[in-house]
Short mmCIF file of the C-alpha atoms (twelve columns), coordinates in Angstrom:
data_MODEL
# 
_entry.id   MODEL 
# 
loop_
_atom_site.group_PDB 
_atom_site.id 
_atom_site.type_symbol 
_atom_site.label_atom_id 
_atom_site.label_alt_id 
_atom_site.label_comp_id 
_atom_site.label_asym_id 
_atom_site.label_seq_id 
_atom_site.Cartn_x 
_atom_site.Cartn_y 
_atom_site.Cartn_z 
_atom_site.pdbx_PDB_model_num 
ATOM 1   C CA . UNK A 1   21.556  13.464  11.614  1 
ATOM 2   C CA . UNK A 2   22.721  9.971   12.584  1 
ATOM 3   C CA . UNK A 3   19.826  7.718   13.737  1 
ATOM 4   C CA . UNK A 4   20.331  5.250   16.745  1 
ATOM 5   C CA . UNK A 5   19.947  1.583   15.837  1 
ATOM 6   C CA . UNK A 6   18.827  -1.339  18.492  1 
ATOM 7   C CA . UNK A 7   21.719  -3.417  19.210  1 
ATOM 8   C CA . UNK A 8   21.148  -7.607  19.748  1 
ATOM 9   C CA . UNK A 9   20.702  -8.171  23.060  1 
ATOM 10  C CA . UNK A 10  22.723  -11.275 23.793  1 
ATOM 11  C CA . UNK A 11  22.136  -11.600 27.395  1 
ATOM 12  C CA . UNK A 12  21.327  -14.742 28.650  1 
ATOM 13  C CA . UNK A 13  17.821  -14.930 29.640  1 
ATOM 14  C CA . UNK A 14  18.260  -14.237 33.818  1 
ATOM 15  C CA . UNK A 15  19.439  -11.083 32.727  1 
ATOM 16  C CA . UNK A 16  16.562  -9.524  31.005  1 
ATOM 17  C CA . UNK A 17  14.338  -7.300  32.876  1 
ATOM 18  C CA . UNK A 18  11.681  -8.953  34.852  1 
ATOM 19  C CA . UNK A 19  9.481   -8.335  32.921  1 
ATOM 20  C CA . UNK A 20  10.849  -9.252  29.341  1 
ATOM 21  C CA . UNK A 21  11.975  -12.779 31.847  1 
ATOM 22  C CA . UNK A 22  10.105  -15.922 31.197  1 
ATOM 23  C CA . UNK A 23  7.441   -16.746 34.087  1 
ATOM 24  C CA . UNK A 24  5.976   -20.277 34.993  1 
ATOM 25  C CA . UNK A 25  2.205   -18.382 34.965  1 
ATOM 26  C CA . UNK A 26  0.930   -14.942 34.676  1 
ATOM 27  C CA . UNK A 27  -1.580  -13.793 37.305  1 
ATOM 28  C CA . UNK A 28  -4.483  -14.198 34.897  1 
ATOM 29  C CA . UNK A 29  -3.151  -17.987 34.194  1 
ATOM 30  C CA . UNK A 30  -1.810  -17.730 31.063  1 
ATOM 31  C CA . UNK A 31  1.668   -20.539 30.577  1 
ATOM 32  C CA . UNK A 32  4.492   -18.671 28.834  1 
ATOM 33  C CA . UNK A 33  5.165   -19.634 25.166  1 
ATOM 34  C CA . UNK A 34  8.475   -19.721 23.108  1 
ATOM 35  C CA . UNK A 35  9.122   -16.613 21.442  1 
ATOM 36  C CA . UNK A 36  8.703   -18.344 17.968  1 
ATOM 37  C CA . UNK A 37  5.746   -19.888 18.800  1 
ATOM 38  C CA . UNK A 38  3.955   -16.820 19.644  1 
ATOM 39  C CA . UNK A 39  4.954   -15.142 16.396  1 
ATOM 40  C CA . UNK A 40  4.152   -18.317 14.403  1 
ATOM 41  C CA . UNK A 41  0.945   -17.972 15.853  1 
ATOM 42  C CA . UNK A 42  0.505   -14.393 15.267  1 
ATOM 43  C CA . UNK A 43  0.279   -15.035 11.489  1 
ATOM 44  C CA . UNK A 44  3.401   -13.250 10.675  1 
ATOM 45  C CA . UNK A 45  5.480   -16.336 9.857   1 
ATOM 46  C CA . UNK A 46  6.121   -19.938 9.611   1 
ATOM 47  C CA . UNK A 47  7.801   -21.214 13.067  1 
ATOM 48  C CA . UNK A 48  11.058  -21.804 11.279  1 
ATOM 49  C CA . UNK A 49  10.658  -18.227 9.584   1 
ATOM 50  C CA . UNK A 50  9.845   -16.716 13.354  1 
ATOM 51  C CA . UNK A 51  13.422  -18.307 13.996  1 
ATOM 52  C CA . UNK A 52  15.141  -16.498 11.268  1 
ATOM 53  C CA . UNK A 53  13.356  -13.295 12.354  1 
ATOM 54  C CA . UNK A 54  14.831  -13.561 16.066  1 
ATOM 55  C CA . UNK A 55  18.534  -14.793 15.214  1 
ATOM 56  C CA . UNK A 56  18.427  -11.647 12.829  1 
ATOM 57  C CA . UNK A 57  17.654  -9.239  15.381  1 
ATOM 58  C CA . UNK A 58  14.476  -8.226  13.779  1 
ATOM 59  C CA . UNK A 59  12.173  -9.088  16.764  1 
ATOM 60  C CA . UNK A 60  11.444  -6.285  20.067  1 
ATOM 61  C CA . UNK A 61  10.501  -6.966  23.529  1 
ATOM 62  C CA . UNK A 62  9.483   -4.256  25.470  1 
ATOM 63  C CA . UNK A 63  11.812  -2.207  23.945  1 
ATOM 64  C CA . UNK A 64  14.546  -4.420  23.796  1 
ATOM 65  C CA . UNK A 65  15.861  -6.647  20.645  1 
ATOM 66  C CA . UNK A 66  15.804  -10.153 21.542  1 
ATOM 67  C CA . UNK A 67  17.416  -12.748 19.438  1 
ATOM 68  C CA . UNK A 68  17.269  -15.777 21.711  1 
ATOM 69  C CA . UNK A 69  14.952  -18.332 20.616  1 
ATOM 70  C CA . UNK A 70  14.745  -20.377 24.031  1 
ATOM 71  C CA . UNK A 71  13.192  -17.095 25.612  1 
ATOM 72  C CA . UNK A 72  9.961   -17.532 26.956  1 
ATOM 73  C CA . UNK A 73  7.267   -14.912 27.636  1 
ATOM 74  C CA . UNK A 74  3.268   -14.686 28.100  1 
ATOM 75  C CA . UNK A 75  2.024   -12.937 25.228  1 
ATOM 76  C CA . UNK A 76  -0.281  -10.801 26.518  1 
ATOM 77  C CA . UNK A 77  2.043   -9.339  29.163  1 
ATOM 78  C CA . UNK A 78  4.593   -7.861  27.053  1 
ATOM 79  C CA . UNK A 79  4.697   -5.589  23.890  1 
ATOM 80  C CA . UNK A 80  6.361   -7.657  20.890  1 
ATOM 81  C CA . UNK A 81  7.396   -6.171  17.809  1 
ATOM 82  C CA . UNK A 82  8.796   -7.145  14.848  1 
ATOM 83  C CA . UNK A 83  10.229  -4.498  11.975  1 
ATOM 84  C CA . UNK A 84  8.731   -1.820  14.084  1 
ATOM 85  C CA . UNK A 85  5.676   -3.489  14.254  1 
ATOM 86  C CA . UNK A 86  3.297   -4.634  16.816  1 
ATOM 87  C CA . UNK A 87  2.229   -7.902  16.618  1 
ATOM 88  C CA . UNK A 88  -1.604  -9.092  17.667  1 
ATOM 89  C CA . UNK A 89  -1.623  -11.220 20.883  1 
ATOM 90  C CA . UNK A 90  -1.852  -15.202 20.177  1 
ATOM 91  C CA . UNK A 91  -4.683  -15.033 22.664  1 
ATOM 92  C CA . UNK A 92  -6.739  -12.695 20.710  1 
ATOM 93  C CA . UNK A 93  -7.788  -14.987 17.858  1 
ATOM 94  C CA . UNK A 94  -10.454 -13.681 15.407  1 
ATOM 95  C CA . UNK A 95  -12.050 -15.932 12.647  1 
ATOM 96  C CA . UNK A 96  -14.169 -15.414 10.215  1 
ATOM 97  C CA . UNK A 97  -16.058 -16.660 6.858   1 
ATOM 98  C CA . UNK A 98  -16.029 -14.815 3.227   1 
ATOM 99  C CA . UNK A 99  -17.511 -15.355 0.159   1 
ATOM 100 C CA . UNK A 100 -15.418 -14.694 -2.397  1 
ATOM 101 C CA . UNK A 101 -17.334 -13.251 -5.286  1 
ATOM 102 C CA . UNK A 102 -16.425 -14.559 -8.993  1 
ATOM 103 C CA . UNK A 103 -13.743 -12.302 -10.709 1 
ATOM 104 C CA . UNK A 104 -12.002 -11.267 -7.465  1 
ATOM 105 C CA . UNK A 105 -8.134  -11.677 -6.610  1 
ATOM 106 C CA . UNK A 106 -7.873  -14.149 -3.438  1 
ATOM 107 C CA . UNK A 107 -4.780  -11.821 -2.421  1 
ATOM 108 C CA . UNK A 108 -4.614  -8.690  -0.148  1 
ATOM 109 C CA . UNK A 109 -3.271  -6.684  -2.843  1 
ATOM 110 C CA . UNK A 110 -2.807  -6.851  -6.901  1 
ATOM 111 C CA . UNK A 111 -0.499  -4.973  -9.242  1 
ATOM 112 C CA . UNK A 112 -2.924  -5.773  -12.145 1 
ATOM 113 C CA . UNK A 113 -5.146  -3.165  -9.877  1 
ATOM 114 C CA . UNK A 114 -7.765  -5.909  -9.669  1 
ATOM 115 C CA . UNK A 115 -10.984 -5.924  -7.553  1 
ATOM 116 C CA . UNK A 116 -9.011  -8.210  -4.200  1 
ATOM 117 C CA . UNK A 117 -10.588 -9.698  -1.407  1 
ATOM 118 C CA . UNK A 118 -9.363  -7.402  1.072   1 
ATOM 119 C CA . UNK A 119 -11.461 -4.385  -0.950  1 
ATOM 120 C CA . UNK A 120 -14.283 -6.075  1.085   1 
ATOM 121 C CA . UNK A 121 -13.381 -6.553  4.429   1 
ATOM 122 C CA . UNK A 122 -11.707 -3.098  4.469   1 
ATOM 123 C CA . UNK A 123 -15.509 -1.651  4.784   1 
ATOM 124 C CA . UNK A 124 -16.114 -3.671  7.370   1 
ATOM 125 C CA . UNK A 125 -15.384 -3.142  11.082  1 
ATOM 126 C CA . UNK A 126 -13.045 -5.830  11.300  1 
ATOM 127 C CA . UNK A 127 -10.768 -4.294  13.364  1 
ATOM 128 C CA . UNK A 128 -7.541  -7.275  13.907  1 
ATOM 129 C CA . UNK A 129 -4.923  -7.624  11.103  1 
ATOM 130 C CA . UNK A 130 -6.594  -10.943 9.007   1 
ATOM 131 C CA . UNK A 131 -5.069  -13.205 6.147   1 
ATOM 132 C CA . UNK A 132 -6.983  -15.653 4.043   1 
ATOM 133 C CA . UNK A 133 -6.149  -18.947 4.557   1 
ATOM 134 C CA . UNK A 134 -5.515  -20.552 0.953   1 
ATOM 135 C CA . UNK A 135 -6.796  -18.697 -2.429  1 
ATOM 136 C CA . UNK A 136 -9.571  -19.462 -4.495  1 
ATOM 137 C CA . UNK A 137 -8.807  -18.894 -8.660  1 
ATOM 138 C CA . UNK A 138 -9.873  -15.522 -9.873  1 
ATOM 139 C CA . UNK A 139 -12.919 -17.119 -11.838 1 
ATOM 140 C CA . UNK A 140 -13.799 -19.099 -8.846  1 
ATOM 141 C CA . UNK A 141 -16.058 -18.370 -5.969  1 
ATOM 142 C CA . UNK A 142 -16.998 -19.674 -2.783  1 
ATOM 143 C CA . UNK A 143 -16.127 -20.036 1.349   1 
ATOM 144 C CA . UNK A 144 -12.932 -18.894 2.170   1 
ATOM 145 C CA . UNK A 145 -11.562 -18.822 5.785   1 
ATOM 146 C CA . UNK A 146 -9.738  -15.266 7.479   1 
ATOM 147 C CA . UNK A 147 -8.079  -15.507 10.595  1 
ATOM 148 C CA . UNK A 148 -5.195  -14.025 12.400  1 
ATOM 149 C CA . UNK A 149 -4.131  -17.776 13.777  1 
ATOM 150 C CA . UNK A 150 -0.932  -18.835 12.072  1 
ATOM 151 C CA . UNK A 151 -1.305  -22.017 13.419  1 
ATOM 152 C CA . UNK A 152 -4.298  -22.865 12.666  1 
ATOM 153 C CA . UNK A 153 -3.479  -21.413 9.011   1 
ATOM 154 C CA . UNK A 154 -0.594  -23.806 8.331   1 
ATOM 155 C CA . UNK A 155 -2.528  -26.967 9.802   1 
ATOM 156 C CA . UNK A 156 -5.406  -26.576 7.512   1 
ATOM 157 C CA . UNK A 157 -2.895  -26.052 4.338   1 
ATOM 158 C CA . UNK A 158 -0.723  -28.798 5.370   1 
ATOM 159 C CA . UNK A 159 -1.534  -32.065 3.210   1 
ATOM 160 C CA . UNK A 160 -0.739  -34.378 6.154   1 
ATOM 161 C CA . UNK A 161 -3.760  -33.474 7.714   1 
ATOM 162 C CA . UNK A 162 -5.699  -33.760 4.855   1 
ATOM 163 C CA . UNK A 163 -8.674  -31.537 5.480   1 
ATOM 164 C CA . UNK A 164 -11.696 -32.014 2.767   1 
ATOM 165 C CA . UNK A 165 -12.753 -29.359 0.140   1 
ATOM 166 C CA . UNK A 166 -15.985 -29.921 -1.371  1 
ATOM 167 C CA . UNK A 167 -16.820 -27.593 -4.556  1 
ATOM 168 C CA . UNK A 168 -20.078 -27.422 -6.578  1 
ATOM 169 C CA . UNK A 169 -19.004 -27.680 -10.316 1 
ATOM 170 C CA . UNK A 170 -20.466 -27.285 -13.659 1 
ATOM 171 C CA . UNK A 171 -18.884 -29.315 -16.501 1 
ATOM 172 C CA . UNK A 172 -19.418 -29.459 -20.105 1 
ATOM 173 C CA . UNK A 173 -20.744 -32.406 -21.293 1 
ATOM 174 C CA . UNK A 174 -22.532 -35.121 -19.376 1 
ATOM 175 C CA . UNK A 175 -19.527 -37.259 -17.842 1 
ATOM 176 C CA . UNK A 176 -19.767 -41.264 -18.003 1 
ATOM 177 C CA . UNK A 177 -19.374 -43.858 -14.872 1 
ATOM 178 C CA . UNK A 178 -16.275 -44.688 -15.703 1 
ATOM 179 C CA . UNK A 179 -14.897 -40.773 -16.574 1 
ATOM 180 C CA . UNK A 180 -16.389 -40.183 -13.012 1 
ATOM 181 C CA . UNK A 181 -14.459 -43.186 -11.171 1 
ATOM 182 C CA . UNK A 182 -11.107 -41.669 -12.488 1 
ATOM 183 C CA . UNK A 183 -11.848 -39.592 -10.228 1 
ATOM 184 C CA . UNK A 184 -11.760 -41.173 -7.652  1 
ATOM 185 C CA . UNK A 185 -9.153  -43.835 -8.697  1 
ATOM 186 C CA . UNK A 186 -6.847  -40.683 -9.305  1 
ATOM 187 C CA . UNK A 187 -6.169  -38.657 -12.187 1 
ATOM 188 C CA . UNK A 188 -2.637  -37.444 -13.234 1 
ATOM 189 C CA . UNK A 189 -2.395  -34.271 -13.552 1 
ATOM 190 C CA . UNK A 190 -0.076  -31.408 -15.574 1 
ATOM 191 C CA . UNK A 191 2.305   -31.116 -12.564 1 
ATOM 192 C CA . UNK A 192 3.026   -34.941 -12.112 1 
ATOM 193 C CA . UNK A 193 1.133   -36.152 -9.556  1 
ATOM 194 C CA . UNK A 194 -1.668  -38.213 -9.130  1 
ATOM 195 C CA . UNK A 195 -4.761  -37.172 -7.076  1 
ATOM 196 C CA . UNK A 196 -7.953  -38.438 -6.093  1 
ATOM 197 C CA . UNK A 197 -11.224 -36.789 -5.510  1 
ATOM 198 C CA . UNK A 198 -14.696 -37.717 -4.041  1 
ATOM 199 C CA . UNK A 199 -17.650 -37.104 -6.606  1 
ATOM 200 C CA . UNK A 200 -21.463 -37.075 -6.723  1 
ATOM 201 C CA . UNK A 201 -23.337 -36.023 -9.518  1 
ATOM 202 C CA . UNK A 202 -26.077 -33.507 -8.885  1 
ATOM 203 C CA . UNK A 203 -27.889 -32.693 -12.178 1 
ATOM 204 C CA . UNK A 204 -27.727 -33.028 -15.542 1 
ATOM 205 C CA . UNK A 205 -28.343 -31.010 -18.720 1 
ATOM 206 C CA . UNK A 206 -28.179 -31.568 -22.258 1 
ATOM 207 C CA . UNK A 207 -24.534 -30.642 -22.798 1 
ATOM 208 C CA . UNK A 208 -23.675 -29.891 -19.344 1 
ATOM 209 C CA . UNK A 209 -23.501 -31.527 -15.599 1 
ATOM 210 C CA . UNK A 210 -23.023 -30.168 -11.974 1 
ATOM 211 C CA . UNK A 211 -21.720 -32.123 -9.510  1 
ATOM 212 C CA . UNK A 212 -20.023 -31.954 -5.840  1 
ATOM 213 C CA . UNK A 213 -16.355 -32.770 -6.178  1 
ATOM 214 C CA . UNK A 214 -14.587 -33.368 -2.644  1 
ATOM 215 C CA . UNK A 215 -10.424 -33.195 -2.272  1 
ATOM 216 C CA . UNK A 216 -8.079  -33.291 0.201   1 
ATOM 217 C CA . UNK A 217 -5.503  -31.706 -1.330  1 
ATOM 218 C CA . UNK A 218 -4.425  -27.734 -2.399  1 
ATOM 219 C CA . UNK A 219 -2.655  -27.948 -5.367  1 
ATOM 220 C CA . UNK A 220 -3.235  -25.207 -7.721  1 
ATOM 221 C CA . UNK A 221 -6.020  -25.159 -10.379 1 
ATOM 222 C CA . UNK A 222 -6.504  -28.981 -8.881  1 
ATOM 223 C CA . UNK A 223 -10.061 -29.186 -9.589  1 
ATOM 224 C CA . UNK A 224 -9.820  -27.816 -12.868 1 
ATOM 225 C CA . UNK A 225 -7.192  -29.932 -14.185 1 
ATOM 226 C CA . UNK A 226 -9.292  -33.178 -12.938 1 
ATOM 227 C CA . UNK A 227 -12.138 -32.232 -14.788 1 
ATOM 228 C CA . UNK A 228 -9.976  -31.593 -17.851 1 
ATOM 229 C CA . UNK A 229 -8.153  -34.697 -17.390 1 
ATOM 230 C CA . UNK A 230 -11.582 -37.173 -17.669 1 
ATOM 231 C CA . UNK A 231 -12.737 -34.895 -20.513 1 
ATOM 232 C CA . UNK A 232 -15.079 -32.594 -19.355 1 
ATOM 233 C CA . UNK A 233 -13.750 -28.763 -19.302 1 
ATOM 234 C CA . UNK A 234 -14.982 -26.881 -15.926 1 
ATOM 235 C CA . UNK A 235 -17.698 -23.677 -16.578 1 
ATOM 236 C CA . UNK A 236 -17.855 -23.035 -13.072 1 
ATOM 237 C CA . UNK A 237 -16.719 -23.426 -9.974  1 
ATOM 238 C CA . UNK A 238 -18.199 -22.696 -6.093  1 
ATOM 239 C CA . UNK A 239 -16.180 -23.702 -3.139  1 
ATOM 240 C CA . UNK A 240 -19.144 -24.844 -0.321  1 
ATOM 241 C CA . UNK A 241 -17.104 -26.363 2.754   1 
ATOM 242 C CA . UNK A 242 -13.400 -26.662 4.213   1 
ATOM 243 C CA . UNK A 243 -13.867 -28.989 7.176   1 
ATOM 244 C CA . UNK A 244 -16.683 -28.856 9.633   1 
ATOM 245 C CA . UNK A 245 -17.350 -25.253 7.824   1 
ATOM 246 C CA . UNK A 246 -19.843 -24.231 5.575   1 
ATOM 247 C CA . UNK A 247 -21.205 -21.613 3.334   1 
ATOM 248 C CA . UNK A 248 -24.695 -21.602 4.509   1 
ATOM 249 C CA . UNK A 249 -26.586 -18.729 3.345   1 
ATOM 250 C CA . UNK A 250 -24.019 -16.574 3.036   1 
ATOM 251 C CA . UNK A 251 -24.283 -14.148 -0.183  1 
ATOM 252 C CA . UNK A 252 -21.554 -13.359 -2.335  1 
ATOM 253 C CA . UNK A 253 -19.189 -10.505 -0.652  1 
ATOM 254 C CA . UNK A 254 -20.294 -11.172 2.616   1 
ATOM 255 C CA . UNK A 255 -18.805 -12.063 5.489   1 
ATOM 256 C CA . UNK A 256 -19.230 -13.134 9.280   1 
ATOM 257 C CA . UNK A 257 -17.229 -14.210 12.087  1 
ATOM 258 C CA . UNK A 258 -17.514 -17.917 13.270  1 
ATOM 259 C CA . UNK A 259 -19.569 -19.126 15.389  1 
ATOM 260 C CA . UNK A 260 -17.688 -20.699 19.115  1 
ATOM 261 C CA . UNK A 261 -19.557 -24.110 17.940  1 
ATOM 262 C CA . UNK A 262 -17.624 -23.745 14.518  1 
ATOM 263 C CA . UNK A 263 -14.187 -22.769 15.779  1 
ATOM 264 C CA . UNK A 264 -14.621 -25.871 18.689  1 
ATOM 265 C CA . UNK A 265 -15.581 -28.261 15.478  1 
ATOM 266 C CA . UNK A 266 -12.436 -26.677 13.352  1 
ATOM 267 C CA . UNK A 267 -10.488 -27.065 15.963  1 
ATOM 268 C CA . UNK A 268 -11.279 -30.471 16.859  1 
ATOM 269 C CA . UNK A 269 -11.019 -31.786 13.446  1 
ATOM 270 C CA . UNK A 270 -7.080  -30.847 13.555  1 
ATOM 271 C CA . UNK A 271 -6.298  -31.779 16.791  1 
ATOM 272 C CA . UNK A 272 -8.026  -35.337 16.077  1 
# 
């Protein structure tokens, strides 16, 4: 039996049904966004990925493959898919705050069969389709951030914007002044670059020291490497803010959705 495939649709725009055509404003006041856009923002792909997806005929309205990018719609008034799939409404944004236990994948899924972060949410009654937003190392632990906002995602990852990471560390060995102010001088590290990092020291023990480290950055294994470059190996490592965001009381394995006070101060400390 011979199965029926969806054609491209390469009508011009004014010849879509009405209501697959662009509007100046819905009834409930919503603008109309760029196809792209609103898939960017769905968390299914970058906006120059959402392109590809369109031009390749990948991407449904209301029943009708679309693969103009100029096309303009208001997300919640029309059923988008992409590969078959519905994709959440940009104007249904969910966001919330994990802690990711030590000895857990930072990934949805692992072919090593691995406990992952998404074995913890799934018992929850999250209901929208999250992503974390970054990864933590598998011996690491600490605040990560899950959302459903592309966006938002790709802002906070972007090193332009430069959004601060603080961790709590333990190191071996009791560091110096001047091991400590490579820090924050920069330190070069195993892939090339130099990078810089705020420090304060906490406590010390007799072969060992904790301290905050702050970055700005999101290369991989970044604070490790630091601590390795000024001498002192890392024992441990606990992620405790990304932004205006903190880990609060929050026990290992738990999570909670944001608060509207923390998603204004998130938001506010991208957009400024």
């Amino acid at each position: 039996m011979k199965t029926r495939r969806n054609k491209p649709d390469n009508r011009r725009k004014a010849d879509l049904p009405p209501r697959a055509a662009a509007r100046r404003e819905s009834p409930a006041g919503s603008l109309p966004w760029r196809l792209q856009r609103i898939l960017a923002h769905s968390g299914l792909a970058s906006r120059r990925k959402a392109e590809d997806l369109i031009r390749t005929g990948r991407v449904v309205v209301d029943g009708r493959v679309v693969t103009e990018l100029g096309l303009k719609l208001v997300p919640s008034d029309h059923r988008i898919e992409v590969d078959g799939k519905r994709i959440a409404s940009p104007e249904s944004k969910a966001y919330y705050l994990f802690y990711k236990p030590k000895g857990v994948v930072s990934t949805l899924r692992d072919p090593q069969g691995r406990p992952t972060i998404f074995d913890y949410w799934s018992r929850t009654q999250i209901q929208e389709r999250i992503f974390p937003v970054g990864r933590l190392d598998w011996d690491a632990e600490g605040l990560m951030l899950l959302t459903n906002d592309g966006e938002l995602a790709q802002t906070l990852l972007h090193p332009k914007f430069q959004v601060p990471k603080t961790y709590r560390v333990k190191v071996r060995g009791i560091p110096t002044l001047d091991s400590l102010r490579r820090l924050q001088t920069g330190t070069w590290l195993p892939s090339g670059k130099k990078h810089q990092a705020e420090w304060k020291m906490v406590k010390t023990g007799l072969d060992r020291s904790w301290l905050l480290i702050t970055i700005r950055e999101g290369e991989k294994h970044q604070v490790k490497n630091m601590c390795a470059a000024i001498g002192h190996p890392l024992m441990a490592i606990k992620r405790i803010t990304l932004g205006p965001l903190s880990l609060g009381r929050l026990a290992p394995g738990e999570i909670r959705p944001l608060t509207p006070k923390e998603i204004r101060a998130l938001k506010s400390d991208l957009s400024g």
